[in-house]
C-alpha positions as CSV (number, residue, x, y, z in Angstrom):
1,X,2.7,-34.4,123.8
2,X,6.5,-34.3,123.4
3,X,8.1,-31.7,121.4
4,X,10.5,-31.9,118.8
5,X,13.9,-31.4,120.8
6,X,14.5,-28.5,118.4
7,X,11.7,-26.6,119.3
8,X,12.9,-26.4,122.8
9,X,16.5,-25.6,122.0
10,X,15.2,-23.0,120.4
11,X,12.9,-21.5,122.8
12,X,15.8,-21.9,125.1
13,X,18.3,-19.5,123.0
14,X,20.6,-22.5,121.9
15,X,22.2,-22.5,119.0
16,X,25.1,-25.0,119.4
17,X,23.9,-28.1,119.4
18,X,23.5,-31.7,117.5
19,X,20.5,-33.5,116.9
20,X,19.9,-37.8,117.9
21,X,16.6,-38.2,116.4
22,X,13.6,-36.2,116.9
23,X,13.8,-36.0,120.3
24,X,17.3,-35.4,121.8
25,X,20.2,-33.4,121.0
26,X,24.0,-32.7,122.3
27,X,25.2,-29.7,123.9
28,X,28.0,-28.0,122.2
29,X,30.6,-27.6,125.0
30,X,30.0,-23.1,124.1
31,X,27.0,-24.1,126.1
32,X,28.9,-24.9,129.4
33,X,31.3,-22.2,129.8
34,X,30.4,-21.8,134.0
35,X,29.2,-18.4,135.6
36,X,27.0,-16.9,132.5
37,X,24.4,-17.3,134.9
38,X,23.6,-18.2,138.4
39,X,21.1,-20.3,138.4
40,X,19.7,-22.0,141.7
41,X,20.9,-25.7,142.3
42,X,17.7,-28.0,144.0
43,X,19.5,-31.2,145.7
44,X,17.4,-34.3,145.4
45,X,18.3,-37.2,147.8
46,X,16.7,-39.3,150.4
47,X,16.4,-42.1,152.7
48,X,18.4,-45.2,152.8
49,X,17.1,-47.1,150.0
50,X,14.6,-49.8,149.8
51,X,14.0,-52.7,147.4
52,X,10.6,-51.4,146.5
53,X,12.5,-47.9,145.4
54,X,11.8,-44.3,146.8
55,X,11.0,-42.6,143.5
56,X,14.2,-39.8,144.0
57,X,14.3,-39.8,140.0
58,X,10.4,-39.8,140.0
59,X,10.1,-36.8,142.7
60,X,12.7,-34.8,140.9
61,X,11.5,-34.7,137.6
62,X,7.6,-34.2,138.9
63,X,9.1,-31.2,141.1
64,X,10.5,-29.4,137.8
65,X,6.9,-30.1,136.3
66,X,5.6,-28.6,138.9
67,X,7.4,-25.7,139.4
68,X,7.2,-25.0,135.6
69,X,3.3,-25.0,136.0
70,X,3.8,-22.2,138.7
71,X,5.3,-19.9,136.0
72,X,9.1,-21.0,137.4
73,X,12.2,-21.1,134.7
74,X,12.9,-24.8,135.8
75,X,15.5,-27.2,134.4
76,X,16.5,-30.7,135.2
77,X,20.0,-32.2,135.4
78,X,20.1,-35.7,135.7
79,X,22.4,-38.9,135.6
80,X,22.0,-41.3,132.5
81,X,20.4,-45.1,133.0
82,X,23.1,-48.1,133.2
83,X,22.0,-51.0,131.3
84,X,23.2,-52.8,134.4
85,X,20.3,-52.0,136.8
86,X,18.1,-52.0,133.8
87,X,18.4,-55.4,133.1
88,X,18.9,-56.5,136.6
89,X,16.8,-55.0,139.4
90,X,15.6,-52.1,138.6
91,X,14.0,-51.8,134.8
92,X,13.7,-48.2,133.7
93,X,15.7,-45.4,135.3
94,X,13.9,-42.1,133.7
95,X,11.1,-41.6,136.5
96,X,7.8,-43.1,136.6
97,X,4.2,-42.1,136.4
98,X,3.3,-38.9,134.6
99,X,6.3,-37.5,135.9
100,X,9.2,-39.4,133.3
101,X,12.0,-38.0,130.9
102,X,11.4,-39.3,127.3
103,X,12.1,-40.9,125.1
104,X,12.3,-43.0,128.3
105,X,13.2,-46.5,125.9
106,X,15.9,-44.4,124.0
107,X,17.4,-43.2,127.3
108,X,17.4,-46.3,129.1
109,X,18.7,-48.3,126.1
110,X,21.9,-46.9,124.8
111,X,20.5,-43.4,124.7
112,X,23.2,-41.2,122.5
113,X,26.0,-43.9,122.8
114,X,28.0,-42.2,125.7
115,X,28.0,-45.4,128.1
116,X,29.6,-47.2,125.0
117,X,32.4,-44.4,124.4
118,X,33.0,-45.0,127.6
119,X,33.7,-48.3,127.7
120,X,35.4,-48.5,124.5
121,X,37.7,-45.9,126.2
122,X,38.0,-47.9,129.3
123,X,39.0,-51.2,127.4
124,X,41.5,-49.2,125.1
125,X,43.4,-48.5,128.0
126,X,42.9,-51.8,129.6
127,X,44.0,-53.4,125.7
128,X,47.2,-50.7,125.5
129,X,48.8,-51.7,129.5
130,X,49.1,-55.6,128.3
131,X,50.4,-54.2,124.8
132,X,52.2,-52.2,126.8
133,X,54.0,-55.2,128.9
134,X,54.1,-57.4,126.2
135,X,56.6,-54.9,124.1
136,X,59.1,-54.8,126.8
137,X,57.3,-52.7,129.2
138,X,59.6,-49.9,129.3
139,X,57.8,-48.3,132.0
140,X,58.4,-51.6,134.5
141,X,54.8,-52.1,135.7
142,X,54.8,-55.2,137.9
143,X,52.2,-57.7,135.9
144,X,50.9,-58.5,139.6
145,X,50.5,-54.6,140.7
146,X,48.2,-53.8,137.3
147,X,45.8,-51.0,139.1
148,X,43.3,-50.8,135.9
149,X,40.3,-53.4,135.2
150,X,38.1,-53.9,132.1
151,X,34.5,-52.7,131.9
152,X,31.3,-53.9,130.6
153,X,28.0,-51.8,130.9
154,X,26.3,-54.9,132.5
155,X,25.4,-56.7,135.8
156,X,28.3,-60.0,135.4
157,X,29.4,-62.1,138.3
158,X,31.7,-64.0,136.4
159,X,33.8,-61.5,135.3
160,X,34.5,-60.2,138.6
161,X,38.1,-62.2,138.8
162,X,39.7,-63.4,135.6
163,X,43.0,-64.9,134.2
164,X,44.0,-62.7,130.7
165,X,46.9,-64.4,128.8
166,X,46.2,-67.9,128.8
167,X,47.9,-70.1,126.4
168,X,51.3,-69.4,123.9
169,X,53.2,-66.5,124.6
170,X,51.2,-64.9,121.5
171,X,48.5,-64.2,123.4
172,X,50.0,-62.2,126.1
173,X,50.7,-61.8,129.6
174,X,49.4,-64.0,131.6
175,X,48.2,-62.0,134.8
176,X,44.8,-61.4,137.0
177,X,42.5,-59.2,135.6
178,X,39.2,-58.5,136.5
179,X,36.1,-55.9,135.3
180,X,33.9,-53.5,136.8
181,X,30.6,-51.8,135.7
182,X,31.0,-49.1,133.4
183,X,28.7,-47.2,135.8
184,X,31.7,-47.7,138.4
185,X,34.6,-46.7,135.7
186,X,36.9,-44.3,136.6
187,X,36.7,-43.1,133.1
188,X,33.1,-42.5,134.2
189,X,34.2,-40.2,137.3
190,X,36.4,-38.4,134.9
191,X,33.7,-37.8,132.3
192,X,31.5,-36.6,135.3
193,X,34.4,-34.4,137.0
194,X,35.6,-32.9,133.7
195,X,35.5,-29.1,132.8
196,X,36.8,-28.7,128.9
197,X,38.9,-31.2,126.8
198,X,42.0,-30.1,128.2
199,X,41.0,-31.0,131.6
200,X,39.6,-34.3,130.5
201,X,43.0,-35.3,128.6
202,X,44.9,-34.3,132.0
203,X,42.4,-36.4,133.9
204,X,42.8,-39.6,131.3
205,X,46.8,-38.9,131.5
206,X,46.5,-39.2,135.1
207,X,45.0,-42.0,135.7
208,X,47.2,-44.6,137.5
209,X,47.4,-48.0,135.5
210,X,49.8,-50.1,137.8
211,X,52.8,-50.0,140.2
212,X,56.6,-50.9,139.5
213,X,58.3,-53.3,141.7
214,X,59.2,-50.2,144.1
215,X,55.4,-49.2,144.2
216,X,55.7,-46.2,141.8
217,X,52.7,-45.2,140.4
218,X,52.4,-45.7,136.1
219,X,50.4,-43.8,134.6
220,X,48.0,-43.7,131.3
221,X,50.1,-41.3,129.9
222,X,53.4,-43.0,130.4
223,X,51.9,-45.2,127.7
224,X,50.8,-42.1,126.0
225,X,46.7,-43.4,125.3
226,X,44.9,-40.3,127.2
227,X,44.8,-39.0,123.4
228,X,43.2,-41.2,121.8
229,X,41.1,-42.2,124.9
230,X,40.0,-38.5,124.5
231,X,39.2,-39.0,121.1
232,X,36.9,-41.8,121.6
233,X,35.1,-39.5,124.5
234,X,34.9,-36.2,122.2
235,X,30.9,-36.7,121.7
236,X,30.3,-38.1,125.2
237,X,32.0,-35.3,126.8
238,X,29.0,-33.0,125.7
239,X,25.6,-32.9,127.6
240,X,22.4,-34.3,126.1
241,X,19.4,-32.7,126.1
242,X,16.3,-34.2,126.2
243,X,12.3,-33.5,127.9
244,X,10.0,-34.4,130.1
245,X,7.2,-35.9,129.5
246,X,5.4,-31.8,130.5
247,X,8.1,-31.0,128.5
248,X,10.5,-30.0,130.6
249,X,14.1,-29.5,129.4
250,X,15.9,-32.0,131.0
251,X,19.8,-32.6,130.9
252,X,21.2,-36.4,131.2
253,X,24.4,-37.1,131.1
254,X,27.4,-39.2,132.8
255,X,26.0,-42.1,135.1
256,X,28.4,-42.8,138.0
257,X,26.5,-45.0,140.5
258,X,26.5,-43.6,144.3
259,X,27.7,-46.5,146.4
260,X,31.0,-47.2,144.2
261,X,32.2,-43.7,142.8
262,X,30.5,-40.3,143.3
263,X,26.9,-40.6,142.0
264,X,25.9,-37.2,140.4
265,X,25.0,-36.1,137.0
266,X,28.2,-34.0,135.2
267,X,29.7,-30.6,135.9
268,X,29.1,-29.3,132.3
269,X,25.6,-30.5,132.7
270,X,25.0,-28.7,135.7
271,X,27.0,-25.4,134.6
272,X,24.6,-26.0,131.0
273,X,21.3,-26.3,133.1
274,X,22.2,-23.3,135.5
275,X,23.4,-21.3,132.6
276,X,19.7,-21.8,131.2
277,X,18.0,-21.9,133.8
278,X,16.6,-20.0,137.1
279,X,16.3,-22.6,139.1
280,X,17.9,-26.4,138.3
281,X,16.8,-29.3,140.0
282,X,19.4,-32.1,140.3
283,X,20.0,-35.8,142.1
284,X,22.8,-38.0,144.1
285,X,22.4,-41.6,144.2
286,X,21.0,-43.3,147.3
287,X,20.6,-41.8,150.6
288,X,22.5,-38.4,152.8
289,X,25.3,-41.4,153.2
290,X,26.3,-41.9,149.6
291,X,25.2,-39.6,146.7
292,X,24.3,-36.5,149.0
293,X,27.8,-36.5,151.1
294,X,30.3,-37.0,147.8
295,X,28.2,-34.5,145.7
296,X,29.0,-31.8,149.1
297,X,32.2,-33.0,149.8
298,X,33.3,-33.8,146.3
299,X,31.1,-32.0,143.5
300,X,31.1,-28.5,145.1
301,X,34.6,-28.3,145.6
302,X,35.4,-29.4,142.0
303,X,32.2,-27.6,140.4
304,X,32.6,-24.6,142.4
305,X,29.0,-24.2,142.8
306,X,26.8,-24.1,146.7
307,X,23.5,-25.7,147.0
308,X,20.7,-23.5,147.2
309,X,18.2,-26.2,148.7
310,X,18.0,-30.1,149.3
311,X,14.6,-32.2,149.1
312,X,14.8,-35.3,151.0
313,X,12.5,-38.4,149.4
314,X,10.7,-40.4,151.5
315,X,7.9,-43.1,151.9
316,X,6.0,-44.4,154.4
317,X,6.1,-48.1,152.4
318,X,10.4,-47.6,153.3
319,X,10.1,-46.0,156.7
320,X,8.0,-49.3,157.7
321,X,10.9,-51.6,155.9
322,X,13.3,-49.7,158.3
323,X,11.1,-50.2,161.3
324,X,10.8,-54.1,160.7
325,X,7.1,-54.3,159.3
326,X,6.6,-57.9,158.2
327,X,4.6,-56.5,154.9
328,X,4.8,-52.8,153.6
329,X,1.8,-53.3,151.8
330,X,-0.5,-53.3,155.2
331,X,-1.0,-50.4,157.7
332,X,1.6,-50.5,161.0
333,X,1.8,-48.2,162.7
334,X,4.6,-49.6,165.4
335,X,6.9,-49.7,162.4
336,X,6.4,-46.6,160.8
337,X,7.1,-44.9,164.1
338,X,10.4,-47.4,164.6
339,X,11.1,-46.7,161.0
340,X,10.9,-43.2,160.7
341,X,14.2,-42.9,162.6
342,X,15.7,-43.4,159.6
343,X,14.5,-40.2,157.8
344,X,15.4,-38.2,161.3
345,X,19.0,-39.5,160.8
346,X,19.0,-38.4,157.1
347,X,17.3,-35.2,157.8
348,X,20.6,-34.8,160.6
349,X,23.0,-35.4,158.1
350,X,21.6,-32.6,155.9
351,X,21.6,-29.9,158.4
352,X,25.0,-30.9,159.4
353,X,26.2,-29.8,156.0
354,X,24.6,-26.5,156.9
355,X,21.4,-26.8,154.9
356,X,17.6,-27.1,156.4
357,X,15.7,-29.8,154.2
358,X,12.3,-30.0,152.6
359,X,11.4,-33.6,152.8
360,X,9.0,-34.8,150.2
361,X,6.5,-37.5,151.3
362,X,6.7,-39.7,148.3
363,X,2.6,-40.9,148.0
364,X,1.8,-44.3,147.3
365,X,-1.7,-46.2,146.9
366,X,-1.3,-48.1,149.4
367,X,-0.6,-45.9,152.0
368,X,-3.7,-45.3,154.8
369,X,-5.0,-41.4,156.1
370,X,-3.9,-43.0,159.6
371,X,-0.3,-43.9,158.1
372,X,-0.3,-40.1,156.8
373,X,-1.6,-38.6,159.4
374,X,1.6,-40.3,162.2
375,X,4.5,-38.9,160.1
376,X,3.2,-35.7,159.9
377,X,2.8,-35.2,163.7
378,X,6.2,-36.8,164.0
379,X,7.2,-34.2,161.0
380,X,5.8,-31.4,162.4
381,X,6.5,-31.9,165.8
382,X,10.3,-31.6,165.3
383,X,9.3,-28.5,163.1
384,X,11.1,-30.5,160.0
385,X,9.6,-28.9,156.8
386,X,7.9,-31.5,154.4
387,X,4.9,-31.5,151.6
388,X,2.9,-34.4,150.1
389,X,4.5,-35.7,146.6
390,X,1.9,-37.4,144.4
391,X,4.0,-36.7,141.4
392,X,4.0,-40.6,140.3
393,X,0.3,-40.6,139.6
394,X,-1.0,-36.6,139.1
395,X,2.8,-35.3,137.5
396,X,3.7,-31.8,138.1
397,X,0.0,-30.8,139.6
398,X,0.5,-33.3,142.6
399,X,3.9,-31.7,143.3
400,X,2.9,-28.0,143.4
401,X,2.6,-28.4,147.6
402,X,6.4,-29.3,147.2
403,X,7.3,-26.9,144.6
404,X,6.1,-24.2,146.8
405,X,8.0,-25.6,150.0
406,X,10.9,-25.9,148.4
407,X,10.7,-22.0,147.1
408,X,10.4,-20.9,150.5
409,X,13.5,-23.2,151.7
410,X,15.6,-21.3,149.3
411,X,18.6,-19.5,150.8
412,X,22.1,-19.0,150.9
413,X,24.3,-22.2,152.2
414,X,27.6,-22.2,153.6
415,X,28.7,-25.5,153.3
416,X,30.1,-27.0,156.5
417,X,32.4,-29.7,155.0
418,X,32.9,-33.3,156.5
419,X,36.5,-33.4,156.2
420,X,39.6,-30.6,155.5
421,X,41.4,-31.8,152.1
422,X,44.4,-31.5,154.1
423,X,43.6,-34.1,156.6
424,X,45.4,-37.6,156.2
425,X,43.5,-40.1,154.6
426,X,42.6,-42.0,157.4
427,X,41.3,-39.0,159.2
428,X,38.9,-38.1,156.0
429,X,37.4,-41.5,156.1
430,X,37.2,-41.7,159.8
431,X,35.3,-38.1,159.9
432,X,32.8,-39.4,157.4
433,X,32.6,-42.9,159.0
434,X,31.7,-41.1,162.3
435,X,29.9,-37.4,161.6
436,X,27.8,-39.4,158.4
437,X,27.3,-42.9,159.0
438,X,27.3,-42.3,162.7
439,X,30.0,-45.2,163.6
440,X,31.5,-45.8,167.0
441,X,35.1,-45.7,164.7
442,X,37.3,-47.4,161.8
443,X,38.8,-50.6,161.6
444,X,41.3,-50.6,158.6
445,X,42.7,-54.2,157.7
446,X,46.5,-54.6,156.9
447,X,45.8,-54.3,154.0
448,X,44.2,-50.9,154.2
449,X,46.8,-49.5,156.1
450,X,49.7,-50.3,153.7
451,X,47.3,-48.9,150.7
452,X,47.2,-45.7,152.4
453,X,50.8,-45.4,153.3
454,X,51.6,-46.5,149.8
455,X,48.9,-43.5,148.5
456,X,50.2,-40.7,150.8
457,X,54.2,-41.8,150.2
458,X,53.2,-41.6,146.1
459,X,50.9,-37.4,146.9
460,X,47.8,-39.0,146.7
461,X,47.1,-37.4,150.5
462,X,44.9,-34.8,149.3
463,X,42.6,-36.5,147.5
464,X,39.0,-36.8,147.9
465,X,37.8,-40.0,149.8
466,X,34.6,-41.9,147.7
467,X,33.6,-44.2,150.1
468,X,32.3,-47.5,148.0
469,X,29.8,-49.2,150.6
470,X,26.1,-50.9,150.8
471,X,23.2,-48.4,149.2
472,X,20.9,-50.8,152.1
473,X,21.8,-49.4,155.5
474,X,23.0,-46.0,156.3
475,X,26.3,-48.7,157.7
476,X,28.6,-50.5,156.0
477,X,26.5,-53.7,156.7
478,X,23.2,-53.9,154.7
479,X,21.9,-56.2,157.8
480,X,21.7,-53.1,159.8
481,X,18.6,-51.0,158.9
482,X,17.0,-47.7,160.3
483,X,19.2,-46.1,162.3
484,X,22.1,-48.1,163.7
485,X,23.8,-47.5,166.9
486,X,27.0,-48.8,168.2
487,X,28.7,-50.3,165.1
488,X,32.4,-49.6,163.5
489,X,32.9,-49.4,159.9
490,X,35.5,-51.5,158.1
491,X,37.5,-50.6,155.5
492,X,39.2,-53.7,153.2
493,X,41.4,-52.0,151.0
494,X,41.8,-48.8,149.0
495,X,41.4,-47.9,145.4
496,X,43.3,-44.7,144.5
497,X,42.2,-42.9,141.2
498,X,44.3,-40.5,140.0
499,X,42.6,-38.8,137.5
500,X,39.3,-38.3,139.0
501,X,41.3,-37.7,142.2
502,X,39.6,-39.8,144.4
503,X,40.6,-42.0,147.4
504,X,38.1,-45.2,147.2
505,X,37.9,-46.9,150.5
506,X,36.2,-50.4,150.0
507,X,33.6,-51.0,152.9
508,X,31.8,-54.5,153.5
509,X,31.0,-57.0,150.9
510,X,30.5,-54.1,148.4
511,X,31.1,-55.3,144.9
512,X,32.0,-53.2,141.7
513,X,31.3,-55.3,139.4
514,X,26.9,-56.2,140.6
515,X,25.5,-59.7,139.5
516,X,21.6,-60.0,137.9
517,X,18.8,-61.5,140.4
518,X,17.1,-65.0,139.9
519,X,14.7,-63.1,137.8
520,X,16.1,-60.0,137.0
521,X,14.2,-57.4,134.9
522,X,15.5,-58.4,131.1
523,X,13.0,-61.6,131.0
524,X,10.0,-58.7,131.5
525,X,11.9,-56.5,128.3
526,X,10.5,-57.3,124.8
527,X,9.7,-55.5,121.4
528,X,6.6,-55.4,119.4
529,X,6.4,-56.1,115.7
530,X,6.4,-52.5,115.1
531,X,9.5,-52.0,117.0
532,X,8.3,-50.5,120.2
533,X,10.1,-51.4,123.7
534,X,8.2,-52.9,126.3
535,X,8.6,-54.0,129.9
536,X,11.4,-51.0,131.2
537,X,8.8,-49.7,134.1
């Protein structure tokens, strides 16, 4: 039975705070204030993805369970749900099973209004650059050189390119336009990225809105709207507090997806949860490739925090995908042998950051005591730690093998980087192209080449890089699955955001902006008469 969200606050010593209903609350910012405590930091990640899902969000939330029910001071720190993947492919993002966050509808359906204050932030600025223009633009952005899109919270394809302006003068520049999902927002990185409200305005101020003729840089606050983009972010800028469903305290906030920007939960969340908390178990989107590389490269540096442990998620239903198994759903062996190369490359990538990984064996119904029985051997033969997860169907008491492994994996980590911030661009990218996704090399397009010039002529050198590529192969081609050999990545073109400070190579066919499925998951989301929400599983 949940709590009321009060309850917990209190139990928790928290005084600062502001109620949503019953059953969540806000964080005042007091709560955030980094190095109160030093609480452990869990890293959930995992294989390349699959379209029958790994249960990462699942795993993490029934690890906290089940370290709370071995007498542990647990917390969890996780991203928010885009109504994006909600609607489209996914359903639900809050976990699954007995191991969830509630009130999982709330949460995955607008939650505390942060992925609107986002977008109404995102738009303002998109709304003040053609004002901007259309007064004279004193600032001389090029109308062909605007850097900024719009944003919706939703999976659109036909918003990906668009004409703004059309018709009588009174209406506007005309000029290309285009939108991405809020999910993939700068404004999202920012709100993910940022420390206090000072740093938040600096990072709004900074972010670059278009180019002049000469290819200067313009920036948000050369039209002076970081202010009142701050304004409209002043709630959203605060954790949320919530529970799980073994109540739990769990902390959601900021939802950057993992294959377009950096894919983590925020830094105040994380400096709330390990404020509060002995031990805090957090995620990264997708695989070692995406999520887990930019929260190492990128979060740590920013946060200032290490990584105390990492749990890799895997199943034997997506090590069979990987190894070319005609149907999950039936025993094969042959493909869960080919497959399981997959998991050995993500379990490389790991201890190349200088960390040895617990991998969690993600139980499903399906799977047979032979099927078990093979990637263990393989598991234990390479002396690779790992523990059976049946979080999904017994909650925290099917994770207390795992909760236990994970303990013992504990231990001081000296990150070993992918890249020196002081290596040229092209270097960065080609470091991660080659040590992570383990390419033969780069090929950067004309286009690509003149973006990076243009970046490292304008100090954008030292930026991060955020590689935006496929979730589906560990490559920049979802075609290639496992563990592909003798490929080169290419890179299209380069995004350069200035106030989350992040280089964004553009890999592939990857899109920003996602389109919904023939059937996606809003014709299976309904209400009752009474109200309740059904269908987001």
């Amino acid at each position: 039975m949940l709590k009321d969200i009060k309850n917990i606050l209190e139990d928790l010593g928290i005084s600062d705070y502001e109620l949503y209903g019953k059953y969540a609350a806000k964080l005042g910012i007091s709560n955030t204030v980094p190095g109160r405590n030093r609480g452990k930091i869990i890293l959930m990640t995992a294989m390349t993805p699959t379209p029958a899902g790994e249960g990462k969000t699942t795993t993490a939330i029934g690890l906290a369970q089940a370290m709370k029910q071995i007498g542990k001071n647990v917390g969890i720190a996780i991203r928010e749900p885009s109504l994006g993947p909600c609607f489209g492919v996914k359903g639900g993002a809050t976990g699954g099973g007995k191991s969830t966050v509630e009130p999982s509808d709330k949460i995955n359906l607008i939650f505390t209004g942060d992925f609107p204050a986002i977008s109404a932030a995102h738009n303002l600025l998109s709304a003040m650059i053609n004002n901007h223009i259309y007064y004279g633009n004193e600032s001389g952005i090029d109308p062909k050189k605007i850097a900024f899109p719009r944003t919706v919270d939703m999976d659109d394809r036909s918003l990906r390119s668009i004409i703004v302006g059309n018709g009588s003068r009174a209406n506007g520049i005309l000029a290309n336009d285009s939108f991405v999902i809020t999910a993939a927002s700068e404004i999202m990185a920012i709100l993910a990225l940022s420390k206090d409200y000072e740093d938040l305005k600096e990072r709004l101020g900074n972010i670059i809105i278009g180019y002049t003729i000469k290819n200067k840089p313009v920036f948000a606050k050369d039209i002076k709207a970081n202010g009142a983009m701050a304004a409209l972010l002043a709630d959203a800028l605060k954790p949320n507090m919530v529970q799980s469903v073994e109540n739990v305290p769990a902390i959601i906030h900021t939802g950057p997806f993992g294959n377009i920007a950096h894919g983590t939960s925020s830094i105040l969340g994380d400096y709330a949860a390990m404020n509060l908390f002995d031990y805090t178990v957090t995620e990264a989107g997708f695989g070692s490739d995406l999520g887990f590389e930019k929260f190492m490269d990128i979060f740590t540096r920013e946060a200032n925090i290490g990584v105390d442990a990492v749990v890799i998620v895997a199943t034997i239903r997506a090590m069979k995908h990987h190894g070319g198994a005609s149907n999950i759903d039936k025993e094969d062996i042959p493909a869960l042998e080919s497959g399981s190369e997959n998991l050995l490359r993500h379990i490389e990538n790991v201890r190349n950051f200088g960390i040895e990984p617990v991998i969690a064996l993600n139980m499903h119904s399906l799977d047979t005591d032979r099927e078990i029985k093979t990637i263990s051997e393989i598991l234990e033969k390479k002396h690779i730690k790992y523990a059976i997860s049946r979080v999904y169907s017994d909650g925290g008491t099917g994770g207390k093998e795992l909760a236990n492994a994970v303990l013992d994996s504990i231990n001081y980590n000296k990150i070993k980087y992918v890249y020196s911030l002081d290596d040229s661009i092209k270097t960065k990218i080609e470091k991660i192209a080659t040590k992570v996704y383990g390419a033969d090399g780069v090929d950067f397009s004309k286009d690509a080449l003149m973006d990076i010039k243009h970046a490292e002529d304008n100090g954008f050198g030292g930026f991060y890089i955020c590689m935006a590529k496929t979730q589906s192969s560990i490559s920049d081609n979802p075609g290639l699955l496992n563990s592909p050999k003798n490929f080169r990545v290419k890179v299209n073109s380069i995004m350069v955001n200035g106030g989350s400070h992040f280089i964004i190579p553009i890999l592939g066919n990857i899109m920003t902006m996602p389109g919904l499925p023939k059937h996606p998951a809003a014709e299976h989301i309904d209400i009752d008469s009474a109200g309740n929400v059904t269908g987001l599983s």
